[in-house]
Residue frames as qw, qx, qy, qz and C-alpha x, y, z in Angstrom:
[[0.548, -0.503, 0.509, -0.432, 101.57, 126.36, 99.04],
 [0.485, 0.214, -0.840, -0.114, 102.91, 122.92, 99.45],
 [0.675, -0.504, 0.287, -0.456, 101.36, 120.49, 101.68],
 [0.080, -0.442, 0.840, -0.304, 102.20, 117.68, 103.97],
 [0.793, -0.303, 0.078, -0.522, 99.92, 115.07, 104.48],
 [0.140, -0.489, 0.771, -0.384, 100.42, 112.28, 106.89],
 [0.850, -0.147, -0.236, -0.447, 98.97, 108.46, 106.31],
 [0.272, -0.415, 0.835, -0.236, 99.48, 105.22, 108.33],
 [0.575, 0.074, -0.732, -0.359, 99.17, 101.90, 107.24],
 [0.406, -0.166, 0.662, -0.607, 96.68, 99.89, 109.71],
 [0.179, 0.098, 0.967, -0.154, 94.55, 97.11, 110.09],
 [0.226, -0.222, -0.551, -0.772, 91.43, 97.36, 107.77],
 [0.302, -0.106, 0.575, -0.753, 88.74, 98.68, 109.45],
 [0.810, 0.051, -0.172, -0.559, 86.44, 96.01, 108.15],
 [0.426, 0.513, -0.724, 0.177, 88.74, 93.57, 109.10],
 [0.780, -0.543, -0.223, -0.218, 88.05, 91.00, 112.01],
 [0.214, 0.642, -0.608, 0.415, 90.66, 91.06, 114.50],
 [0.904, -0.303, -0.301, 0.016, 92.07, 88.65, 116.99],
 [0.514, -0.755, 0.405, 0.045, 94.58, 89.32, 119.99],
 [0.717, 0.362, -0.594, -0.048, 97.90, 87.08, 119.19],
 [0.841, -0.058, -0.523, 0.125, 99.22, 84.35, 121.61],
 [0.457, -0.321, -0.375, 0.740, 101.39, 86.67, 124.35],
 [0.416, -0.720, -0.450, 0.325, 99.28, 89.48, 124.33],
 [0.395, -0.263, 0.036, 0.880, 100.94, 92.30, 122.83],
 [0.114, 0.464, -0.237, -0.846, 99.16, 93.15, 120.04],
 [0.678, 0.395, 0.124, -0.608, 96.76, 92.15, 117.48],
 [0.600, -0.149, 0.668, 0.414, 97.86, 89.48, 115.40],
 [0.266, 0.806, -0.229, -0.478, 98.24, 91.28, 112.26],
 [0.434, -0.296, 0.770, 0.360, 99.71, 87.94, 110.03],
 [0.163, 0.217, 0.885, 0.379, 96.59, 87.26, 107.99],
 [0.139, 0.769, 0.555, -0.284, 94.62, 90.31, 107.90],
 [0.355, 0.760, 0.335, 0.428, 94.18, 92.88, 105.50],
 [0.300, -0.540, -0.065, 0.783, 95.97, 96.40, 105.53],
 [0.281, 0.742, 0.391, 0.465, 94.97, 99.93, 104.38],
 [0.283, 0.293, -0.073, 0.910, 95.00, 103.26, 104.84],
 [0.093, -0.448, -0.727, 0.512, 93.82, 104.49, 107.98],
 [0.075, 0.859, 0.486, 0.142, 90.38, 106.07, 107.22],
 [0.015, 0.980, 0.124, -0.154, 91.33, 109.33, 108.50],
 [0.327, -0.437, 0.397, 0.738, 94.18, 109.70, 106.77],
 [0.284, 0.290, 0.682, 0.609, 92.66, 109.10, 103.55],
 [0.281, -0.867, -0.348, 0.218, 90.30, 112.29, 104.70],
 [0.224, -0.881, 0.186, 0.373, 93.29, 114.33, 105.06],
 [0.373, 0.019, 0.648, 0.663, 94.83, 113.02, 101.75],
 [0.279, 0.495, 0.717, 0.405, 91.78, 113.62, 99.84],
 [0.079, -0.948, -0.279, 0.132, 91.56, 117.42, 101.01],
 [0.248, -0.523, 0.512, 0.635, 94.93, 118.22, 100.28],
 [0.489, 0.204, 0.742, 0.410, 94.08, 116.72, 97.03],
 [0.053, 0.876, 0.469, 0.102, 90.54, 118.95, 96.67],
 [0.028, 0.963, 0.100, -0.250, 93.02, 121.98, 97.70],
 [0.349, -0.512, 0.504, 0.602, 95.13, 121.55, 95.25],
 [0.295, 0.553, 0.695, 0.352, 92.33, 120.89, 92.52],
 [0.103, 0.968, 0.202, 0.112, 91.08, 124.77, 93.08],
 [0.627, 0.513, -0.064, 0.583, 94.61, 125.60, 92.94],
 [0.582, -0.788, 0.081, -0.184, 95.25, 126.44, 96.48],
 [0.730, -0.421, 0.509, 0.177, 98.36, 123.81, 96.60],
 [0.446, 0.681, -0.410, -0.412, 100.86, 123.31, 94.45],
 [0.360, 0.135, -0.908, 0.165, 102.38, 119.36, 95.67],
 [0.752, -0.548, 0.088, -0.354, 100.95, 117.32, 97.86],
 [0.177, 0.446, -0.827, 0.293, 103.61, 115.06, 99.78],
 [0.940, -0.260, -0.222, -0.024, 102.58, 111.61, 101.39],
 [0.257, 0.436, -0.831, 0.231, 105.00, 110.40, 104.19],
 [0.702, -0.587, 0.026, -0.402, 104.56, 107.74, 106.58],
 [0.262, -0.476, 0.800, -0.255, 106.54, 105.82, 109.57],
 [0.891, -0.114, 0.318, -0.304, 106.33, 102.55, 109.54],
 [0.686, -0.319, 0.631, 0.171, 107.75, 99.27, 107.97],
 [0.163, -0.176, 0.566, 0.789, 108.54, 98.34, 104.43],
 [0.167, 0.307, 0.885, 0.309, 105.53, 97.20, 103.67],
 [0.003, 0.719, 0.364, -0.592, 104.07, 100.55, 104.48],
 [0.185, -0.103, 0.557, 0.803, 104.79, 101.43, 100.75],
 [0.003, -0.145, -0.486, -0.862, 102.39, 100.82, 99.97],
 [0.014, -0.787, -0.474, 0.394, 100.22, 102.95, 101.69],
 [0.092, -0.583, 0.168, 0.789, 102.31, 105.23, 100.05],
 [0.073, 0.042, -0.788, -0.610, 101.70, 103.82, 96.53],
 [0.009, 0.776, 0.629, -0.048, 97.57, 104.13, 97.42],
 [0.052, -0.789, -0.202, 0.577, 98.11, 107.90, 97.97],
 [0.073, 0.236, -0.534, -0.809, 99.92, 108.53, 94.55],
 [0.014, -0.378, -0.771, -0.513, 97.23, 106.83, 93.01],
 [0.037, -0.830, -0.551, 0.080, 94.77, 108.77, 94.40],
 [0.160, 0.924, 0.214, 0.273, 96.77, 111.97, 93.31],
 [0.558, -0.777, 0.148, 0.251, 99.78, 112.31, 95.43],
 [0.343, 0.843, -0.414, 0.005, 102.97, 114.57, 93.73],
 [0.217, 0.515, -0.730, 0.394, 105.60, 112.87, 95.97],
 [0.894, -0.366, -0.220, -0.132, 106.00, 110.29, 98.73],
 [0.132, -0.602, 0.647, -0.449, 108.24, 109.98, 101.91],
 [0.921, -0.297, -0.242, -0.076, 108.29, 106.82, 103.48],
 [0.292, -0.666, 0.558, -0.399, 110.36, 106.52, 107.12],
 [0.677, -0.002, -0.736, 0.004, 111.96, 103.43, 107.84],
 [0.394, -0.326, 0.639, -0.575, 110.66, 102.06, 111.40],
 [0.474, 0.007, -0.820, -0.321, 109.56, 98.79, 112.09],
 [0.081, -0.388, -0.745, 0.536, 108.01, 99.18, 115.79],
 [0.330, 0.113, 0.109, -0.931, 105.29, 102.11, 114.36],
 [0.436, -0.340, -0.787, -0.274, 101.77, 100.53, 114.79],
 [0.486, -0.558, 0.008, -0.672, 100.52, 99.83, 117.46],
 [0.906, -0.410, -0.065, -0.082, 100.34, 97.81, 120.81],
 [0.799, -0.543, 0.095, 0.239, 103.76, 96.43, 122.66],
 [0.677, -0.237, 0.282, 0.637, 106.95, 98.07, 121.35],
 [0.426, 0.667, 0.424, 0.441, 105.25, 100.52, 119.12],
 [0.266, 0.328, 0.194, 0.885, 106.15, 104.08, 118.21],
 [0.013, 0.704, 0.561, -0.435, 104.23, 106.46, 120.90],
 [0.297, 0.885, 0.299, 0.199, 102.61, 109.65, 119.10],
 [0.239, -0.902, 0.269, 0.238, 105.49, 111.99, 120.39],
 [0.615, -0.158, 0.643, 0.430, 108.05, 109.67, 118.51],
 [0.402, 0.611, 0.618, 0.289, 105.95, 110.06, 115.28],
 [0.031, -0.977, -0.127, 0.168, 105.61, 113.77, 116.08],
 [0.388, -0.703, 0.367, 0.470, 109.16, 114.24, 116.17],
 [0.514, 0.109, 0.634, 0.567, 110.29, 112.02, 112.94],
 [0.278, 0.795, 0.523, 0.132, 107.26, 114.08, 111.13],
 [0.293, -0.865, 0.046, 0.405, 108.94, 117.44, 112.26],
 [0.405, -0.424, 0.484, 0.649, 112.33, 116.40, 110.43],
 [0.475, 0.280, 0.739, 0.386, 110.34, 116.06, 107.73],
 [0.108, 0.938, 0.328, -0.033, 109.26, 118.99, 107.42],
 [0.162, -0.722, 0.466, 0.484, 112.91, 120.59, 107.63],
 [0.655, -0.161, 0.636, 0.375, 113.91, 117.78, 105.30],
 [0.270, 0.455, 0.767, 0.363, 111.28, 117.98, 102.60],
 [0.042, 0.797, 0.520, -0.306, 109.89, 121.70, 103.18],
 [0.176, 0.105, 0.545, -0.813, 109.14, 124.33, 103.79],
 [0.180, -0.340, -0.913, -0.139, 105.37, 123.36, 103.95],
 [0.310, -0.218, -0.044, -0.924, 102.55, 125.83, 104.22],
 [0.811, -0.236, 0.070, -0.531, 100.14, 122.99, 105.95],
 [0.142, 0.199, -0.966, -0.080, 100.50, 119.81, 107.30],
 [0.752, -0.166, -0.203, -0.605, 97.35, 117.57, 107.03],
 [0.071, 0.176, -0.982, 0.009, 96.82, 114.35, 109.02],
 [0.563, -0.375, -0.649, -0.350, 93.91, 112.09, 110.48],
 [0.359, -0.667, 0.358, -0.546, 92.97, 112.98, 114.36],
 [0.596, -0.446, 0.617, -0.255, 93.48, 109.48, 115.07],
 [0.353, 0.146, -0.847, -0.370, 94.45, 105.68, 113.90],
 [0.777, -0.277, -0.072, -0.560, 91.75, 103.66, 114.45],
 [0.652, 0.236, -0.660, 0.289, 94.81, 101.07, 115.80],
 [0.438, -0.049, -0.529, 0.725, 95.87, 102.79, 118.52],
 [0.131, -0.795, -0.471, -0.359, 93.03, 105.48, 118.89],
 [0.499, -0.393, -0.218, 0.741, 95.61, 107.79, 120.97],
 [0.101, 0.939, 0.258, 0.205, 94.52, 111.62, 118.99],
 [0.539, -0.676, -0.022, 0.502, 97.94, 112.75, 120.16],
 [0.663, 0.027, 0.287, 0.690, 100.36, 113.19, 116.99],
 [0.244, 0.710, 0.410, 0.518, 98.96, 116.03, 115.36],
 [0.224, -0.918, -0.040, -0.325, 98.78, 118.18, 118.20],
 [0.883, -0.406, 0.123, 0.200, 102.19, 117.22, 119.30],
 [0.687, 0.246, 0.338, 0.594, 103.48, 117.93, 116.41],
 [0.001, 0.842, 0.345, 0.416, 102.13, 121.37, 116.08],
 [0.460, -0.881, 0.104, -0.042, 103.80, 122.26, 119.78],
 [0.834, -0.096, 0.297, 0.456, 107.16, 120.78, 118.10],
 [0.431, 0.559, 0.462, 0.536, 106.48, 123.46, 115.65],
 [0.068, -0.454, -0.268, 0.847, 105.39, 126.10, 117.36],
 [0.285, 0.019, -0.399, -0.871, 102.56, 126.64, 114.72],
 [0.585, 0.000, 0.449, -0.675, 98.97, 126.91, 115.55],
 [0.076, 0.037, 0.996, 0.038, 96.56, 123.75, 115.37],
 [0.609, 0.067, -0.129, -0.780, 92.96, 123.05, 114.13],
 [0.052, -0.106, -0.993, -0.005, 91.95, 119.47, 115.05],
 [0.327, 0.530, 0.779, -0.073, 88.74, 117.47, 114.15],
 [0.103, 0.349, -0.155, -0.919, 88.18, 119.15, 110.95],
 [0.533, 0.305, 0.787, -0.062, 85.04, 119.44, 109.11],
 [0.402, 0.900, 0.163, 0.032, 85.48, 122.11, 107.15],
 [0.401, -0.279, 0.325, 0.810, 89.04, 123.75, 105.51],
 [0.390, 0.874, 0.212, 0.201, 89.29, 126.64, 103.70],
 [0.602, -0.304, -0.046, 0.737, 92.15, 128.96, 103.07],
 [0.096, 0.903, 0.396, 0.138, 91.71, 132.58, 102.72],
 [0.151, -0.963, 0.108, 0.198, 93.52, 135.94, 102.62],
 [0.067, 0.932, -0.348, -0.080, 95.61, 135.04, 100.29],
 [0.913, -0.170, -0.287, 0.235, 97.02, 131.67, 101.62],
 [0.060, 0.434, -0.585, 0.682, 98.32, 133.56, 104.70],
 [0.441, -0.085, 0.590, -0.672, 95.40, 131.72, 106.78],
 [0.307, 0.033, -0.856, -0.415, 93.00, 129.16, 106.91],
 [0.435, -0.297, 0.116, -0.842, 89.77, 128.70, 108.41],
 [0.260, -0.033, -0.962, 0.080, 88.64, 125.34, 109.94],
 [0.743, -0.132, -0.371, -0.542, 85.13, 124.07, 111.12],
 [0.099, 0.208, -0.905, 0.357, 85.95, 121.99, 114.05],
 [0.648, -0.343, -0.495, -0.466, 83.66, 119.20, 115.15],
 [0.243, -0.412, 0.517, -0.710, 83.10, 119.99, 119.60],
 [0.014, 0.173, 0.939, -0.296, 81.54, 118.43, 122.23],
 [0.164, 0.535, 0.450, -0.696, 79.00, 121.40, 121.98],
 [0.543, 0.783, 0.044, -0.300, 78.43, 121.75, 118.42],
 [0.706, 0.419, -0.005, 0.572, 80.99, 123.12, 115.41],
 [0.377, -0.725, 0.070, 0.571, 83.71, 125.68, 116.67],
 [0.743, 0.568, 0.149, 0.321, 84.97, 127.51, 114.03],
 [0.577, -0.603, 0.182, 0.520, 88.89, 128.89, 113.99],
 [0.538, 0.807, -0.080, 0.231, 91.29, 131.17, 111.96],
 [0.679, -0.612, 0.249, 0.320, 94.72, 130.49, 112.48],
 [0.064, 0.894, -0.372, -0.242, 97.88, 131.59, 110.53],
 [0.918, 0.351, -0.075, 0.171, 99.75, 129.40, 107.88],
 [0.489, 0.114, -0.859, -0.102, 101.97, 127.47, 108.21],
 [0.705, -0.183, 0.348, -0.590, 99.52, 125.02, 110.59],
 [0.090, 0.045, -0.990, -0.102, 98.49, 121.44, 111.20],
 [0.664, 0.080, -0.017, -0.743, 94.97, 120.46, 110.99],
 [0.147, 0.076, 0.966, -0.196, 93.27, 116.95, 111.93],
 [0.472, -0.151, -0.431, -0.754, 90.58, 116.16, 109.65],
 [0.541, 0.072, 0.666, -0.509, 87.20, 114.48, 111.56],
 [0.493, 0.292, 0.815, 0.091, 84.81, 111.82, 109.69],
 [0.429, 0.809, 0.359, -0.182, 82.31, 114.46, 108.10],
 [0.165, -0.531, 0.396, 0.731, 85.41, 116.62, 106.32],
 [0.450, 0.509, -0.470, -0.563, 84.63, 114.44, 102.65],
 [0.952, 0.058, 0.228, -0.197, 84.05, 111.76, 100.93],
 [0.355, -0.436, 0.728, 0.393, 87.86, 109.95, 100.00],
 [0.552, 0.514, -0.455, -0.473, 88.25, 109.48, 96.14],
 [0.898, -0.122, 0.380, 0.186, 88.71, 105.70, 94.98],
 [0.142, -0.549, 0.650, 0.506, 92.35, 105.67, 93.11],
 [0.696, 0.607, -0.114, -0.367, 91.67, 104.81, 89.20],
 [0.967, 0.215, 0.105, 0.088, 93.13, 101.70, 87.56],
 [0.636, 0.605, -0.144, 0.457, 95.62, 103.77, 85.74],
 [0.070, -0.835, 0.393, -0.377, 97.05, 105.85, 88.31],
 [0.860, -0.396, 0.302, -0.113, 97.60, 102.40, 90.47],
 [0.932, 0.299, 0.142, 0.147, 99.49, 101.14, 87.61],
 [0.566, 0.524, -0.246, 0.587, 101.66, 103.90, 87.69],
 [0.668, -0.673, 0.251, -0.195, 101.66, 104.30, 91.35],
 [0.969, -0.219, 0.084, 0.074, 103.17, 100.79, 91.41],
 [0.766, 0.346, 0.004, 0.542, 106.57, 102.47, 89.15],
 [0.238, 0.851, -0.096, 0.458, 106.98, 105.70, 90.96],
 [0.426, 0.265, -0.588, 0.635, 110.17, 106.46, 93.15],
 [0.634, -0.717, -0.289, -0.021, 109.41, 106.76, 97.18],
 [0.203, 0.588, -0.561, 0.546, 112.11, 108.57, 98.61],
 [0.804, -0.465, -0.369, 0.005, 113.20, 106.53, 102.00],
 [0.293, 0.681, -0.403, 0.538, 114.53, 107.74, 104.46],
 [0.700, -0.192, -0.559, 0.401, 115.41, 106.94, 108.74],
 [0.455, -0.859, -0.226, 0.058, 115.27, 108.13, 111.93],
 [0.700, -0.247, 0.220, 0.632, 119.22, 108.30, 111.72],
 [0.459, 0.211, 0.237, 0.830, 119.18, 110.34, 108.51],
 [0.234, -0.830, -0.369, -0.347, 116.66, 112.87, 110.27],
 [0.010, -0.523, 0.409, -0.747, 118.71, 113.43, 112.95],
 [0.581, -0.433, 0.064, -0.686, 116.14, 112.01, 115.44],
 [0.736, -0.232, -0.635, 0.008, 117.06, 108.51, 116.22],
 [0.329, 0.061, -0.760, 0.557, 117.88, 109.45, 119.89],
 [0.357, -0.094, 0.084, -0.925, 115.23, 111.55, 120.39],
 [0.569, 0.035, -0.698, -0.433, 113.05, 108.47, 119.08],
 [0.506, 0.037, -0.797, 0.328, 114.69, 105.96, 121.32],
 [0.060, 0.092, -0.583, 0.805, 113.80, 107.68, 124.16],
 [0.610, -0.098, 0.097, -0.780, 110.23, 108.83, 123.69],
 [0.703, 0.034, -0.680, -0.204, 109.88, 104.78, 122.58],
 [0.457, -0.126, -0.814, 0.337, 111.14, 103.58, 126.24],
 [0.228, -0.002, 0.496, -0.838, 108.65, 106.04, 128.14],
 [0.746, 0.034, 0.064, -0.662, 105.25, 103.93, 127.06],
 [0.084, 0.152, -0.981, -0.085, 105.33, 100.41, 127.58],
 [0.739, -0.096, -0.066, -0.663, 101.94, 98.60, 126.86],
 [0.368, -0.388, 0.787, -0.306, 101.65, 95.67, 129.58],
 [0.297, 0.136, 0.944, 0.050, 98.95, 93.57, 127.91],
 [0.404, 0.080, -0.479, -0.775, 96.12, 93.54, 124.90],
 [0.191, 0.194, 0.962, -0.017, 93.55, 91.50, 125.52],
 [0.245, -0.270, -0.508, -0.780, 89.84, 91.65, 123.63],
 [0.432, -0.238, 0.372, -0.786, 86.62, 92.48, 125.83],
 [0.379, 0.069, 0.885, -0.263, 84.67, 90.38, 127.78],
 [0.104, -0.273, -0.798, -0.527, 81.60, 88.95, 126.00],
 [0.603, -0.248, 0.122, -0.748, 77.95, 90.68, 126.39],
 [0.156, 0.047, 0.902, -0.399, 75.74, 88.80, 127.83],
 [0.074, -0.377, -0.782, -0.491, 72.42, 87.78, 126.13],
 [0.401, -0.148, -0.058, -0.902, 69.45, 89.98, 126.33],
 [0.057, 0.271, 0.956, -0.096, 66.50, 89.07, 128.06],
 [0.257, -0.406, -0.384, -0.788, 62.66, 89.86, 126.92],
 [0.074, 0.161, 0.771, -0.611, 60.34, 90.54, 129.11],
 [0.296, 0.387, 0.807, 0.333, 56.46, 90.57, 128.79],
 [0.206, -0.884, -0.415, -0.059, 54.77, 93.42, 129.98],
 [0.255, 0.765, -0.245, 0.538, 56.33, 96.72, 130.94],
 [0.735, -0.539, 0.054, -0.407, 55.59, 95.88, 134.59],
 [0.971, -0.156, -0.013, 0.182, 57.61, 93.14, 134.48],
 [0.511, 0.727, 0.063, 0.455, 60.47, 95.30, 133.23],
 [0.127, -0.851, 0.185, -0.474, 60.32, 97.44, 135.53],
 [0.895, -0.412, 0.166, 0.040, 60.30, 94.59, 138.60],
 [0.892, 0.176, -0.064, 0.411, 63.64, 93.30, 136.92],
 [0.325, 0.718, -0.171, 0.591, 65.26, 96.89, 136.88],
 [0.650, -0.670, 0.090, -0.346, 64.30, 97.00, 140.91],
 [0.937, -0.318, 0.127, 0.071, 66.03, 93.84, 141.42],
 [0.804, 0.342, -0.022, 0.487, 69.01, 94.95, 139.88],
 [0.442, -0.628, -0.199, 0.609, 69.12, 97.63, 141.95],
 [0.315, 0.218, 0.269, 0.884, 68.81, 100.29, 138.82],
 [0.060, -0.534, -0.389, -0.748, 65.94, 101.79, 139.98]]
């Protein structure tokens, strides 16, 4: 079984961020990029099922600009066979970006392009754009069942199926759904490998196949979904307001009155 997995290059989530000047979108000139946490999640399980010899490749692709390489060139080092990298230079996030149906689609061709693919793995959400859409989007592009917020994978019967752990409002749900699938990994899935000197080093020399909405077939498809979400303004939240102590519980309570909470 070959798999898919799916990574996006965002704004480190340790990163401080700042709106930029009109409002569109983070300003994204002098901050760090990485791989978005949950992708690296859904890398590092493809990885783990291809260590017990479940998978035979694992495939990295992602949308985005050049410098999205290297995201790709993090996943080989951490163990990725191959790498796909879509040229797009609006996929992020905030004013002009790439809505999850866009992504969905490009991801699709890839799968004709580069398959056939017995899973496709991604992250249920970027932590950019926090939209949870692509995965299950992609899956109804497919017509092949879905398992989102995983905390558990397994495949079983063979690799004709695969069994998933899903993390609910009400608990865990667990599902068995028929291969090929897509599957959205949640926080608890694993713990992401760091990538080893050496493999970085030769990360940094291996080939990336690149490829375009155009040579997928999809740029109109693209275009379009692109001009149905227009984001009007970004702006960062108001500021709390300082806590106040109080001495006695009594008092406490008096304050909550006057605020009309109680």
């Amino acid at each position: 079984m070959r798999i898919l997995c799916a990574v996006k290059r965002v704004v480190d989530y340790a990163a401080k961020i700042r709106v930029n000047a009109a409002q569109t979108n983070v300003d994204t000139s002098s901050v760090k990029m990485s791989m978005n946490p949950f992708c690296e999640i859904a890398l590092e399980e493809a990885l783990r099922l291809k260590e017990a010899g479940i998978a035979t490749e694992v495939v990295a692709v992602t949308v985005g600009p050049d410098a999205a390489k290297d995201t790709l060139r993090t996943a080989m080092a951490m163990g990725a066979d191959h790498a796909v990298h879509v040229v797009h230079e609006s996929a992020g996030a905030g004013a002009g970006a790439l809505p999850p149906l866009a992504v969905a689609r490009v991801l699709s061709a890839v799968v004709d392009h580069a398959g056939p693919f017995g899973m496709v793995l991604a992250g249920k959400q970027a932590i950019d754009g926090d939209n949870n859409q692509t995965g299950q989007m992609l899956a109804a592009l497919r017509g092949w069942p879905q398992a989102t917020f995983a905390s558990s994978v397994s495949v079983t019967d063979g690799g004709t199926h695969a069994v998933v752990t899903r993390e609910v409002d009400a608990g865990l749900e667990t599902v068995k759904v028929p291969l090929p699938a897509v599957v959205t990994t949640d926080l608890r899935l694993n713990e992401p490998r760091y990538a080893k000197l050496p493999m970085i080093l030769k990360a940094r020399k291996r080939e990336i196949e690149t490829l375009s909405a155009e040579t997928l077939n999809v740029k109109d498809h693209v275009d379009r979904d692109q001009g149905k979400l227009h984001v009007r303004k970004v702006s960062e939240p108001p500021a709390r307001a300082g806590g106040v102590k109080t001495k006695d519980m009594d008092e406490f309570i008096n304050m909550l009155r006057e605020k009309g909470v109680l």
